[in-house]
C-alpha beads as a LAMMPS data file, in Angstrom:
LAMMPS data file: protein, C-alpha beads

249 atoms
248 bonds

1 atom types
1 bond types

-500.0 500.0 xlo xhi
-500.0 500.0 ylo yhi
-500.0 500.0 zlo zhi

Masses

1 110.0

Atoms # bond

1 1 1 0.000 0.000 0.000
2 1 1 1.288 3.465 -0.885
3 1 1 1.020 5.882 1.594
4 1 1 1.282 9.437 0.315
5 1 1 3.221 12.028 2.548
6 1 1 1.586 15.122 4.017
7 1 1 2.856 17.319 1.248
8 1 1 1.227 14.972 -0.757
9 1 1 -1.765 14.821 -2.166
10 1 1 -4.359 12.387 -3.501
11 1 1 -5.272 12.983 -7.142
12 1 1 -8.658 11.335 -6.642
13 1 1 -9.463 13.776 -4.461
14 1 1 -10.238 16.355 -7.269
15 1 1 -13.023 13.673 -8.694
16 1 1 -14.876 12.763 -4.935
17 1 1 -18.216 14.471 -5.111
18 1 1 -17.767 15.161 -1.298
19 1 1 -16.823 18.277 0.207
20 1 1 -13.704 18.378 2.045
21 1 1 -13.695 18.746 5.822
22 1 1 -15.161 22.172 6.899
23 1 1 -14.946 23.515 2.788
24 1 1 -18.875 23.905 3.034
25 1 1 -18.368 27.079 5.812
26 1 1 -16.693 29.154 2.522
27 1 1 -19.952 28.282 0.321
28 1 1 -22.615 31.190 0.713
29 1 1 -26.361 29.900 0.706
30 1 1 -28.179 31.411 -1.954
31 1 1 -31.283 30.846 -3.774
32 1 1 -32.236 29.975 -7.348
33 1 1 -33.720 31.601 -10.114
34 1 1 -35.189 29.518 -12.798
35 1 1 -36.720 30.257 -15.992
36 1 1 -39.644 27.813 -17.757
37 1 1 -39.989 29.127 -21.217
38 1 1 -42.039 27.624 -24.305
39 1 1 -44.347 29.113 -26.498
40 1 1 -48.132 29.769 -25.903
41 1 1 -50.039 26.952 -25.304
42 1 1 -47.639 24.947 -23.840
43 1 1 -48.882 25.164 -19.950
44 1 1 -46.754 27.560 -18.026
45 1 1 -49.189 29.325 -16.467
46 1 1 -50.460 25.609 -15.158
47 1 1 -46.711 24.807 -14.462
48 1 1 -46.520 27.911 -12.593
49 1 1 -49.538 27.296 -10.373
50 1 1 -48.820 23.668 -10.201
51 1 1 -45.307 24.628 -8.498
52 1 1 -46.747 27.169 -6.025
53 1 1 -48.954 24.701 -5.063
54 1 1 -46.907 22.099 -4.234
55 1 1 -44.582 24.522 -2.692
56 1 1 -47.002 25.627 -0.336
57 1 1 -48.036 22.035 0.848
58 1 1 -44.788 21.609 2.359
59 1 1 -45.243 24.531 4.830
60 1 1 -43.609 26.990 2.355
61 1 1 -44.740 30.472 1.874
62 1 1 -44.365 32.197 -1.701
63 1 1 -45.252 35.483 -3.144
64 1 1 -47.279 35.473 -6.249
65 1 1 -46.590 38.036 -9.070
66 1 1 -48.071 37.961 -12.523
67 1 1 -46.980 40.704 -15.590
68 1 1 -50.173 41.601 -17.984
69 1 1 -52.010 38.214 -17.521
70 1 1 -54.519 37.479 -20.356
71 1 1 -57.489 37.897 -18.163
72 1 1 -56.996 41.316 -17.752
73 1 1 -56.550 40.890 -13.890
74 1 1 -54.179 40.590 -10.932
75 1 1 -54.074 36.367 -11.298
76 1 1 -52.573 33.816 -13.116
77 1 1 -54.872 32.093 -15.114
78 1 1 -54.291 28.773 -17.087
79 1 1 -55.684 27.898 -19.936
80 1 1 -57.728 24.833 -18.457
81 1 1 -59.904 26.931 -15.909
82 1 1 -57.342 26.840 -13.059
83 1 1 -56.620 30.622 -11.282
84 1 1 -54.904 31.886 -8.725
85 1 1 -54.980 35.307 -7.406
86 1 1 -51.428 37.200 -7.824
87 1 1 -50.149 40.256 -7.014
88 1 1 -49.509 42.594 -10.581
89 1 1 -45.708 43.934 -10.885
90 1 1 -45.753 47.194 -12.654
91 1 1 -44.005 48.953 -14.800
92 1 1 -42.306 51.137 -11.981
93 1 1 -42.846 47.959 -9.443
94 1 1 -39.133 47.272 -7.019
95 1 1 -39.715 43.623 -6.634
96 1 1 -37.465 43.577 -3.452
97 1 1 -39.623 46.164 -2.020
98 1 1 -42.757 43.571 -2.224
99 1 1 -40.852 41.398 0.006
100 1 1 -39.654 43.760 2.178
101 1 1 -43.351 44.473 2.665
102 1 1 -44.510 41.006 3.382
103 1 1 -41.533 41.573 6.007
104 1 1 -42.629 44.330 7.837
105 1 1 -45.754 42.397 8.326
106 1 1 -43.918 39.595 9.958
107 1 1 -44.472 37.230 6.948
108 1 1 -41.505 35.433 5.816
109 1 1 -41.037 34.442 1.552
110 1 1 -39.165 31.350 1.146
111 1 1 -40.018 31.373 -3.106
112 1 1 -41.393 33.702 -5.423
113 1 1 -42.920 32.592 -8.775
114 1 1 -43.655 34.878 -11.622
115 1 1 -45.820 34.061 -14.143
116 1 1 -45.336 36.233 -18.210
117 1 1 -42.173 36.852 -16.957
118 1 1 -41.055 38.155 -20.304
119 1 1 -42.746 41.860 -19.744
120 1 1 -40.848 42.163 -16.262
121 1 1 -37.931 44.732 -16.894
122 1 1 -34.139 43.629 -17.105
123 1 1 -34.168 45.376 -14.115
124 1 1 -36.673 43.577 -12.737
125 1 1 -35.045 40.682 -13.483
126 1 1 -31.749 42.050 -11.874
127 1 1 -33.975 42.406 -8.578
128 1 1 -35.193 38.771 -8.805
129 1 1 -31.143 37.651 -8.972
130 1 1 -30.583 39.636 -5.767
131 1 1 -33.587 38.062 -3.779
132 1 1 -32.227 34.587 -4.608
133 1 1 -28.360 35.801 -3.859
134 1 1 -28.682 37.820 -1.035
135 1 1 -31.744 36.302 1.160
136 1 1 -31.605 32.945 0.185
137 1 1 -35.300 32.715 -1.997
138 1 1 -36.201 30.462 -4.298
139 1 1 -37.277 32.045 -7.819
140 1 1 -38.929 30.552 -10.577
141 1 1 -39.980 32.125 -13.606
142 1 1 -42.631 31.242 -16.608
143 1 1 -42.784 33.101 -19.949
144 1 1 -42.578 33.647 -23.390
145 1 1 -39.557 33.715 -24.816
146 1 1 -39.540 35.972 -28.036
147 1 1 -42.622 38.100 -29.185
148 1 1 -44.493 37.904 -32.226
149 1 1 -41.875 39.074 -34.673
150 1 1 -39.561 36.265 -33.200
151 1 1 -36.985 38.450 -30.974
152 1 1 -35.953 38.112 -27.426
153 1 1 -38.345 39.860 -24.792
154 1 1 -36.423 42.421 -22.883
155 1 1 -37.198 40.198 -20.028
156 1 1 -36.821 37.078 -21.398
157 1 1 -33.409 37.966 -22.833
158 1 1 -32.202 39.223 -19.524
159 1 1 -33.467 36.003 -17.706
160 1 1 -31.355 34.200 -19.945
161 1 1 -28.375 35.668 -19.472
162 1 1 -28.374 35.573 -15.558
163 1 1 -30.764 32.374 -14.503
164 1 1 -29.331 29.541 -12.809
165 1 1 -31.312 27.324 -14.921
166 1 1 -33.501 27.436 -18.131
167 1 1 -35.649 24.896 -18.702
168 1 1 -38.272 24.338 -21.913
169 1 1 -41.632 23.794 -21.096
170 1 1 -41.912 19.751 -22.102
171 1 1 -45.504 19.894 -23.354
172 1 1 -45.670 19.540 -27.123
173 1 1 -47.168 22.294 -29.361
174 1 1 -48.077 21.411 -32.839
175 1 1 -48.267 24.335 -35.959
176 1 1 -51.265 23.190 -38.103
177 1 1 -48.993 21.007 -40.245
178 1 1 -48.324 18.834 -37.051
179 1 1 -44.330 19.969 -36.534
180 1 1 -43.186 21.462 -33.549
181 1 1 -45.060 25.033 -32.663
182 1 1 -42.095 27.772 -31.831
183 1 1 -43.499 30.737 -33.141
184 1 1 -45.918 33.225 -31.316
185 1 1 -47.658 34.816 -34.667
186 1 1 -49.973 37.944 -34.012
187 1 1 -52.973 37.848 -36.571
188 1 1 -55.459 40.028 -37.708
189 1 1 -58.271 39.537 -40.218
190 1 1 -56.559 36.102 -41.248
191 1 1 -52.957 37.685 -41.896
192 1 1 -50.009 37.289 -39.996
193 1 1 -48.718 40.613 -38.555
194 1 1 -45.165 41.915 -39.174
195 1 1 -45.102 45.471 -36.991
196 1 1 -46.998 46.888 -34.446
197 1 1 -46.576 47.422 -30.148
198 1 1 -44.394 44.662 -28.607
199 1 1 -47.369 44.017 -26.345
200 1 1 -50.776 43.294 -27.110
201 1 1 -52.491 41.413 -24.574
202 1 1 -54.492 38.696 -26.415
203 1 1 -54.655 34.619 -26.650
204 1 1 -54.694 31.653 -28.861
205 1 1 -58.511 31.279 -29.118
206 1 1 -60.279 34.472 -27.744
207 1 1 -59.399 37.451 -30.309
208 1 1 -58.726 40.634 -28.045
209 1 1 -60.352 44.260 -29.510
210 1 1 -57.536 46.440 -30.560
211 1 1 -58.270 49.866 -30.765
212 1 1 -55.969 52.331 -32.803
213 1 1 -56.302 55.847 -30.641
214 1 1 -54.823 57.298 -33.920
215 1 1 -57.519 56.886 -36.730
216 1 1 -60.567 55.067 -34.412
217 1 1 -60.349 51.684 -36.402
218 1 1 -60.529 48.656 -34.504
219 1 1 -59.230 45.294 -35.175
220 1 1 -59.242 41.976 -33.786
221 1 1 -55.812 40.027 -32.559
222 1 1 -55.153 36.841 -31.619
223 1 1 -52.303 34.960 -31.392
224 1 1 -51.531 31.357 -33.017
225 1 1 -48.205 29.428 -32.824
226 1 1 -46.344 28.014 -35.534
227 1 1 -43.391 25.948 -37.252
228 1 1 -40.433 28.493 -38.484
229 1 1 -41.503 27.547 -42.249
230 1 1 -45.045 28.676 -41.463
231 1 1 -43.921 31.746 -39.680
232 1 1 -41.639 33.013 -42.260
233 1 1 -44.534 32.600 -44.719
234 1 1 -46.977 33.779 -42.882
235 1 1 -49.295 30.591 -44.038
236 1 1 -51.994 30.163 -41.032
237 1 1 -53.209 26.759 -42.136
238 1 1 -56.533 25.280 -43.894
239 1 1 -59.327 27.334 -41.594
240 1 1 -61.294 25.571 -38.914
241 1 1 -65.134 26.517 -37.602
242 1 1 -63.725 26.793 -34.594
243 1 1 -59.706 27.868 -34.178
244 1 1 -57.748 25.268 -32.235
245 1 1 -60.454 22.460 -32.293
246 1 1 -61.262 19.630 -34.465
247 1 1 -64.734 19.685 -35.733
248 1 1 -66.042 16.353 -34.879
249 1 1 -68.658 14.803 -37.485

Bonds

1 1 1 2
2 1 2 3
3 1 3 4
4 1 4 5
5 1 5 6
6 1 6 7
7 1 7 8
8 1 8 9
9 1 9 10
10 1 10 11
11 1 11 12
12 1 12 13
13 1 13 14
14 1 14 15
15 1 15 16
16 1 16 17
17 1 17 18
18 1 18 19
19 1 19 20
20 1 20 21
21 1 21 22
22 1 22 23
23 1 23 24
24 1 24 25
25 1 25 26
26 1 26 27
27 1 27 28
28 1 28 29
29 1 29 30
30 1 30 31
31 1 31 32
32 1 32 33
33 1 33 34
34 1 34 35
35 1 35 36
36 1 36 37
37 1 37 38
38 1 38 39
39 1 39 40
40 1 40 41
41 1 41 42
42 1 42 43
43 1 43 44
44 1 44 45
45 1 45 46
46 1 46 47
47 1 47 48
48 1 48 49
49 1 49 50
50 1 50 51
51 1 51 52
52 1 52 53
53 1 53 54
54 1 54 55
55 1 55 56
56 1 56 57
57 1 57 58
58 1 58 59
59 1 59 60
60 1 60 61
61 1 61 62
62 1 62 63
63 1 63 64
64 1 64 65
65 1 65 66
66 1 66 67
67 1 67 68
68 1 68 69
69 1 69 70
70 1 70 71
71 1 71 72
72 1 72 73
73 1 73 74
74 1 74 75
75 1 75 76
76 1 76 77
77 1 77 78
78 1 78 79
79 1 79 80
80 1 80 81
81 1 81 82
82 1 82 83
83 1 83 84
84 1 84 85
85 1 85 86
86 1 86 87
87 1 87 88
88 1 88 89
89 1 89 90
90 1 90 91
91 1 91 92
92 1 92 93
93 1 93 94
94 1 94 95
95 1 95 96
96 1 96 97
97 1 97 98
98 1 98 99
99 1 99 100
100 1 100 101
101 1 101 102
102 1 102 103
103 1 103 104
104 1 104 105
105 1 105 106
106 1 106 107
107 1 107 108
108 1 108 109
109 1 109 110
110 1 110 111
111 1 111 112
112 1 112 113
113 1 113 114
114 1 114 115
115 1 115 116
116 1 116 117
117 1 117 118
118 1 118 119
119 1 119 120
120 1 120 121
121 1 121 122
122 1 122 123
123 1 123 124
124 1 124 125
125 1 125 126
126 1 126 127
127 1 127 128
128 1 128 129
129 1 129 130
130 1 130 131
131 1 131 132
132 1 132 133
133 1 133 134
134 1 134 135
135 1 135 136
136 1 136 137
137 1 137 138
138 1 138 139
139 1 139 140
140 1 140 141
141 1 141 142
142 1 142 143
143 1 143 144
144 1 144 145
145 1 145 146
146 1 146 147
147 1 147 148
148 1 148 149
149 1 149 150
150 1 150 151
151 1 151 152
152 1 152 153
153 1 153 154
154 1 154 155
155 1 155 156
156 1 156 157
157 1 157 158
158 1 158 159
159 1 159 160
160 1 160 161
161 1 161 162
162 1 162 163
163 1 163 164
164 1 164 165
165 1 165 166
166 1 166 167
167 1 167 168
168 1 168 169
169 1 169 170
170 1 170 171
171 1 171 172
172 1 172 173
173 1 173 174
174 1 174 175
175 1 175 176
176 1 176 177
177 1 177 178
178 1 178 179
179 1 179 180
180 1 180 181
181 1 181 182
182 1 182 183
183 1 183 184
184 1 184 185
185 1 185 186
186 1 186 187
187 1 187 188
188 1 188 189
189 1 189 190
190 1 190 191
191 1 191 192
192 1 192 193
193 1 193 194
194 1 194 195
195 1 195 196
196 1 196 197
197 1 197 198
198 1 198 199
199 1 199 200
200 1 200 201
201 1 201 202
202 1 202 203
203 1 203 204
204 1 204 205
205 1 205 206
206 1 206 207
207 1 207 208
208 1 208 209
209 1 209 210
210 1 210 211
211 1 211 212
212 1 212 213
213 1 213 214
214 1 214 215
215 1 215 216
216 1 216 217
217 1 217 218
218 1 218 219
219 1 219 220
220 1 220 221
221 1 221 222
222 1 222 223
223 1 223 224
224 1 224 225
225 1 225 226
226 1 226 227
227 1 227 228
228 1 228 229
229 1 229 230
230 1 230 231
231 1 231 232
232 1 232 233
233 1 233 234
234 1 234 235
235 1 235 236
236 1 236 237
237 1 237 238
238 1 238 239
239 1 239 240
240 1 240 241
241 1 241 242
242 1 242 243
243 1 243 244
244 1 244 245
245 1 245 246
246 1 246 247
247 1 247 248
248 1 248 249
């Protein structure tokens, strides 16, 4: 048997997954920030409640924040009936200061979750970094990640660069032709849009009004995913009685 000297040192030691002795003391707690992106459809808002949920079973207490939900109100709201009442970040909203709020009322937030994360601010985002850093919360994330001309959210693109982990929403979303959805297309009047607001609040089945303060019109919008070949041409598919369903007959 070889017995190394004290100078020495084992080689192995670099491949052991266990801490050495009293190494774990110079390792700062922090928190994690995770972001759950896919395109619409694809159930983060369900994945969002679904973690809060099971988050809160073990004794846990979160803070609920939501960005321009497609109701229209302060809640997240899936897309198979279930909601949950949130708290709406603003524009001008300092996310640290809605914890340090839930502190002065003696409440303690061990995780935060933010649904349409992609309209928060890189700032915003920035704040949500700190939380998990400095006081040791739990962040996770659910949004959209590019907008219906196919670029980065502000948001999104900042979450990106600084989350601890990204992770794809795993629930399939077909284009028309039956190949993977990607593509968050804004339509009007059965054409695919190619400028306009970054934001417009709408969904995949229900068109939103759209009203133009500059000449009165008013149009209807509604979103529908697609492949990339689809999207670049703009083709929406054959046209259905009822968008999204199969008509049964």
């Amino acid at each position: 048997m070889t017995v190394l000297k004290e100078s020495e040192s084992d080689p192995t030691d670099a491949l052991s997954s266990v801490p050495v002795v009293g190494s774990r003391r110079t390792a700062p707690v922090v928190g994690k920030l995770k972001f759950c992106y896919g395109p619409m459809d694809c159930g983060k808002s369900t994945l969002a409640l679904q973690i809060d949920h099971n988050h809160s079973r073990q004794g846990r207490r979160g803070l609920v924040l939501v960005r321009h939900d497609r109701s229209g109100a302060p809640q997240i709201s899936s897309r198979i009936g279930i909601t949950r009442q949130a708290t709406e970040v603003g524009a001008a909203t300092d996310i640290r200061q809605l914890v340090r709020e839930q502190w002065s009322k003696g409440l303690h937030v061990d995780y935060i979750v933010v649904d349409e994360a992609q309209f928060l601010s890189p700032e915003q985002v920035d704040q949500l970094a700190e939380l998990a850093d400095e006081v040791q919360i739990d962040v996770y994330c659910f949004g959209i990640a590019t907008d219906f001309l196919s670029r980065l959210f502000p948001g999104a693109r900042r979450l990106f660069e600084v989350a601890d982990e990204l992770q794809p929403v795993q629930v399939e979303v077909l284009c028309w032709c039956g190949l993977a959805g990607r593509f968050n297309a804004r339509v009007s009047d059965g054409v695919v849009l190619r400028a306009g607001d970054t934001v417009v609040v709408a969904d995949t089945e229900a068109p939103a009004v759209e009203y133009s303060p500059t000449d009165a019109e008013i149009t209807t919008v509604r979103y529908q995913v697609l492949c990339r070949r689809h999207f670049r041409l703009g083709d929406l598919g054959p046209s259905t009685a009822q968008h999204g369903q199969l008509q049964l007959t």
